[in-house]
N, C-alpha and C positions, 0 to 999 in steps of 0.2 A: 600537541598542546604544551609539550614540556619546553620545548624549543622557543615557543611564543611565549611562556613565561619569562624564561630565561633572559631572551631577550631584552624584553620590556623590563627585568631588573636590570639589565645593561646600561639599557640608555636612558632609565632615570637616574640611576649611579655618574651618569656620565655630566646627566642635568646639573644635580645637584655637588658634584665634584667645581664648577666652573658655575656659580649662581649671579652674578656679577655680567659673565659674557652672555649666559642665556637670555638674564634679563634685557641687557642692552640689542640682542639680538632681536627677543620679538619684541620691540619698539614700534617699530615699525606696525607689526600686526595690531598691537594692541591701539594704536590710532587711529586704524585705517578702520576698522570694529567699531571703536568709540562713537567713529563719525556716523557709519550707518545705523548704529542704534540711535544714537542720540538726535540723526534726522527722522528716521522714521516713527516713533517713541511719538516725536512734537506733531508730526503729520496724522497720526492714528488718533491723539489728543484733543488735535485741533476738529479732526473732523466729527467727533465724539459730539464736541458742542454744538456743529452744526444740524449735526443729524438730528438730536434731539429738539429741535424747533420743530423741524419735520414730525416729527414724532408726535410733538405738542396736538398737528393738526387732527391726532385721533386715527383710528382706523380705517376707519368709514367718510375720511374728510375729502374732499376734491378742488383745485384750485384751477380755474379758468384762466385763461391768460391772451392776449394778441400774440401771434406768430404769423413770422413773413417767408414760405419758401425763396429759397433762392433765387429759383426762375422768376416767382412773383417781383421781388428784389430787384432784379435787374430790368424788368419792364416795368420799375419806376411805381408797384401798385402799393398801395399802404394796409394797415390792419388794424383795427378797432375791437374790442368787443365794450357795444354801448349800452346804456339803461333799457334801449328796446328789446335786447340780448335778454339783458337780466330777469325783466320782466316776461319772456318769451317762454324762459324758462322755469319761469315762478307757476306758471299757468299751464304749460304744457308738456310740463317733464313729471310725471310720478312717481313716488317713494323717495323725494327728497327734503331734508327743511334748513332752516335756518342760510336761508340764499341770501347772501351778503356782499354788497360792491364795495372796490376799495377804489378808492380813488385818488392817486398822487397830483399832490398839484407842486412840489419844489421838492429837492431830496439836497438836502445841505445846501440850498442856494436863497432860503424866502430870508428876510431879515426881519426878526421879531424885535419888539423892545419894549422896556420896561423903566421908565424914570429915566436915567441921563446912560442907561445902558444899554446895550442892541447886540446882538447875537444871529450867525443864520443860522439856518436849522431846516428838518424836513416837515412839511406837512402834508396829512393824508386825511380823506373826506372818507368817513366810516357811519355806520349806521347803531342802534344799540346793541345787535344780535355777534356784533366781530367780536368781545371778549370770547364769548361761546367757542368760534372757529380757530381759535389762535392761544399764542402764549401771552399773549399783555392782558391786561386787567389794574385796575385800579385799588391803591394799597391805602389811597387818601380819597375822600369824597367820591364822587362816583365817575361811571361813562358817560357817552353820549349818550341818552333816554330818546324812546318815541318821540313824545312832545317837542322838541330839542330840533330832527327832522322834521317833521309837520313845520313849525312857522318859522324854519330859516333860523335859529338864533346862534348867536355870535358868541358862542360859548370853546372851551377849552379843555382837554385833558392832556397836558405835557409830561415829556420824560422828566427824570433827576438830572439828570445834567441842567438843563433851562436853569433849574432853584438855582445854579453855581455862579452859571455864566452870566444870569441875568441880578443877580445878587437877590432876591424872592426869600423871600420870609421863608420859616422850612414847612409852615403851612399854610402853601399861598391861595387858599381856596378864598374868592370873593377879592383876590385883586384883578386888575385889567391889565392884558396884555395887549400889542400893537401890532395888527400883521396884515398885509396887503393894504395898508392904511385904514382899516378898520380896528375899531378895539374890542378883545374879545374877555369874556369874563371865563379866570381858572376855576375849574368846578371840576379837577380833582388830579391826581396825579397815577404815575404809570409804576407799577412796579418793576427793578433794574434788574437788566438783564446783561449789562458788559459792552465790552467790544469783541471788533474780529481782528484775530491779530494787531492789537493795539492802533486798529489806523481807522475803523470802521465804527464809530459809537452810536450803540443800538437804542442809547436812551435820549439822544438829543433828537427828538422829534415832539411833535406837537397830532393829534387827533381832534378833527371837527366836522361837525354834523355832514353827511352826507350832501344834502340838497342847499347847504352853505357853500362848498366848496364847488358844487357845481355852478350857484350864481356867481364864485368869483372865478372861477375858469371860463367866464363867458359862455355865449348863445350860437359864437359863429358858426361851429362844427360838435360835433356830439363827442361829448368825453370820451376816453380811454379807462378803461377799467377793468382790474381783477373783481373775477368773481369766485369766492369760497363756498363751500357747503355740505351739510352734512346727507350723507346716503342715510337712509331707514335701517335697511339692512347691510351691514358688510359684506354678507357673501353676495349682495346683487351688482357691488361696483360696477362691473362690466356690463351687466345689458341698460343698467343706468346710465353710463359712458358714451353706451350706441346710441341711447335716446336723446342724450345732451347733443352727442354730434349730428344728429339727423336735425334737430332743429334750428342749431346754429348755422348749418349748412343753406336750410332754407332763409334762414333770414342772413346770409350772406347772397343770396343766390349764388352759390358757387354749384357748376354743371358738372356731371357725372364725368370724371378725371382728372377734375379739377384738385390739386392739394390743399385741404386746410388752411386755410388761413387764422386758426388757434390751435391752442395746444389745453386738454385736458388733463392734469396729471392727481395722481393718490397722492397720501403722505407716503404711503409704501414705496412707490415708485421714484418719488423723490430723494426718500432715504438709500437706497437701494443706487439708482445712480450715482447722488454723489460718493456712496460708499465704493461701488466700484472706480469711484474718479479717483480721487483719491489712493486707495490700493495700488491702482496703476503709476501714479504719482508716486509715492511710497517705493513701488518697486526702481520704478527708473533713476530717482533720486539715489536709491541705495547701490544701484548698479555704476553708477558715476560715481560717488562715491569710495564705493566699497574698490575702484582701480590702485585706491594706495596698498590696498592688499597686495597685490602683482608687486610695491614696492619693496612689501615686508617679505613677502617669498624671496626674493633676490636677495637680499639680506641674510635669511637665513640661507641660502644656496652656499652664499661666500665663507658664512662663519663655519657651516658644515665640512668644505672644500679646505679652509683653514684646520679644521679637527681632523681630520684626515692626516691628511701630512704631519700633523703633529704628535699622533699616534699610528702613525707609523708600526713605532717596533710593540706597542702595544697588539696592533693588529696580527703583527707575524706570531708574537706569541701566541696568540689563537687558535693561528689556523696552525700551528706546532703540536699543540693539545688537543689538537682534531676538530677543531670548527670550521663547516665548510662555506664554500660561498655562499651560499644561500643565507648561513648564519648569520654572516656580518653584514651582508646586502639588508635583513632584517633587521638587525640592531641599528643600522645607522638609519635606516628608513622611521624606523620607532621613533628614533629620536629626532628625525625634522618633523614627524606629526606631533609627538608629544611638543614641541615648543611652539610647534602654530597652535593646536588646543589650547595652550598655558597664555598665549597672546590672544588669541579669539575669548578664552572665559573673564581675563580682567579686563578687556575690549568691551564687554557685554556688561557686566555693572561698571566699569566707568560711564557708558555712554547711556546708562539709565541712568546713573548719578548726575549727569552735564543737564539729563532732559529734566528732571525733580529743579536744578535747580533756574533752569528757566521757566520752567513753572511757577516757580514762585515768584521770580523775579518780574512775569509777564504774565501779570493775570489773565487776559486773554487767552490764556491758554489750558481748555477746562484736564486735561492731566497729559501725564507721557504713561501712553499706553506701547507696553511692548508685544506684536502680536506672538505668538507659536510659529507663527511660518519664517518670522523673520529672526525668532533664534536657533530654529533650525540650520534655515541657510546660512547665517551666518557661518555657525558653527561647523556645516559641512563645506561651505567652501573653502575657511580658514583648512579644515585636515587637509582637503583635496589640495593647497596649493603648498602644505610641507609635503605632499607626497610626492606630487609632479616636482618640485626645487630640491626635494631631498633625494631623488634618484640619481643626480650625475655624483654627488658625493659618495652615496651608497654605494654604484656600480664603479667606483673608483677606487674606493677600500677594499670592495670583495675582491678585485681584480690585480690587489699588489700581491707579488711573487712572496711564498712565507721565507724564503731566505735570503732576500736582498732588502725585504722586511726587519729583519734581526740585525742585520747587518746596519739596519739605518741609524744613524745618529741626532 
């Protein structure tokens, strides 16, 4: 233990003897840190916001969806889930409520307008029960109402963005807007909720009655549509799961082997995958990345290889006063961890610092979250690679002669 002290007062004496080369030394490390925290940081941040939609849908939420096997895919077959779905399950599935179709009819391509201005935008055919299943709701006037479905009317609840793009009063409840060439009346507005990565905005969309949007999606084939819903129970998720898929199956007529043609999923399950997307995204990002580390090891390899030779007669004096190999193989070995440490910890708040301020700069981005696993490794791959870089200097010092050592100039 005394040895290992000893040591370690060495080769930080030796640090802080040369503050100037050290720092220039782990440069390198401290960039190559910066980058994978301050990518992962944005990645954990980013995915925080998504998940939390998910989240929105509740415990107990389930969201129906069309899904096309591969094999199906290639033999040309298509997938639907339609109103006869919805209603299938309205009737014959128990321990469920609030079953709600969503229905997209344009996703950033319908062109709305209002006075001598026009804007595209997405619209989706919802019913009055989708606040309930989801995170939008209305901050201004109200949703879609019963009544609203019953007779078709041509009514409106749009994001904040519309108020901008369409220049709309900032309480635009009771003007008319212009969409598939019909005019619809705003009766109320969405509360905002951002973009994804600044390129995805979650507020320029428009909601209208369910059995409006299916008159204007036409008669020739039967809509497409998600379907939400809340389970009774949380803990029955699953045998509710089997009963949604037993009956979907039959009103597909899909035969015993046949795959799916939807996909059932939780919020849990939602969150939960893209948390692990992500993660894995995070890791591989950081592992590209984190290759300039291999740059900054080389670097300190050189300056160590440099120290050496330069202390020379230093070292002979050492091992004169009876320090053996092992001694100085440990003191110089100290000292290439200690400067990857000193490069990996200001690596580690710079690159939360880079990530704070693209946060700020990029709203989109709900924080830089840094995880434990990823200042772990960081932090233990930075030692690990002064250890493997500082071994040829170390076994190069331990191994000069102590009297052509003294002799050195």
């Amino acid at each position: 233990m005394a040895r290992l002290a000893e040591a370690l007062r060495a080769a930080i004496g030796a640090i802080r003897a040369h503050l100037l080369r050290a720092a220039l030394t782990v440069l390198g490390m401290v960039i190559g840190v910066a980058a994978v925290i301050a990518v992962v940081a944005l990645l954990q941040g980013f995915g925080q916001s998504i998940t939390q939609q998910f989240r929105n849908l509740g415990a107990n939420g389930l969201v129906i969806m069309a899904y096309l096997p591969e094999k199906a895919a290639l033999e040309g077959k298509t997938a639907r889930i339609t109103p006869d779905d919805l209603l299938a399950i309205r009737q014959r599935v128990a321990g469920v409520r609030d079953v709600v179709p969503l229905l997209p009819l344009a996703q950033f391509s319908a062109t709305v307008r209002y006075g001598n201005r026009s804007s595209n935008t997405s619209v989706n055919g919802t019913t009055s029960g989708f606040p309930r299943n989801g995170a939008r709701y209305p901050v201004q006037g109200r949703f879609v109402v019963a009544g609203d479905d019953t007779t078709r009317r041509p009514v409106a609840v749009i994001g904040q963005t519309l108020i901008k793009d369409l220049h709309l009063p900032a309480d635009p409840e009771g003007h008319f807007i212009q969409l598939f060439g019909t005019w619809f009346k705003v009766v109320g507005v969405l509360n905002k909720v951002g973009s994804l990565v600044g390129l995805i905005d979650r507020d320029n969309l428009i909601y209208i009655p369910y059995t409006t949007a299916v008159s204007l999606g036409g008669t020739v084939t039967a809509p497409n549509i998600v379907i939400q819903l809340d389970v009774d129970n949380a803990r029955a998720i699953k045998p509710v799961e089997a009963r949604i898929t037993a009956v979907l199956r039959r009103q597909h007529h899909l035969r015993p082997g046949e795959e799916d043609d939807f996909k059932i999923q939780s919020a849990a399950e939602l969150t939960k995958a893209l948390t692990r997307a992500l993660d894995s995204a995070s890791l591989i990002l950081g592992a590209i990345v984190g290759i300039s580390l291999l740059v900054g090891g080389v670097g300190i390899m050189n300056i160590m290889l440099v120290s050496v030779t330069e202390r020379t007669r230093e070292i002979g004096i050492h091992k004169s006063l009876g320090a053996t190999r092992a001694d100085i193989l440990l003191q110089f070995l100290l000292e290439a961890v200690l400067l990857s440490l000193l490069g990996g910890l200001v690596g580690l708040a710079l690159g939360y610092g880079i990530g704070k301020l693209v946060v700020h700069l990029v709203p989109a981005f709900a924080g830089a979250i840094v995880p434990g696993w990823t200042i772990a490794l960081s932090l233990g791959f930075t030692a690990a690679v002064g250890l493997v870089f500082g071994i040829t200097p170390a076994a190069k010092a331990a191994a000069l002669d102590p009297i052509e050592a003294l002799r050195y100039e």
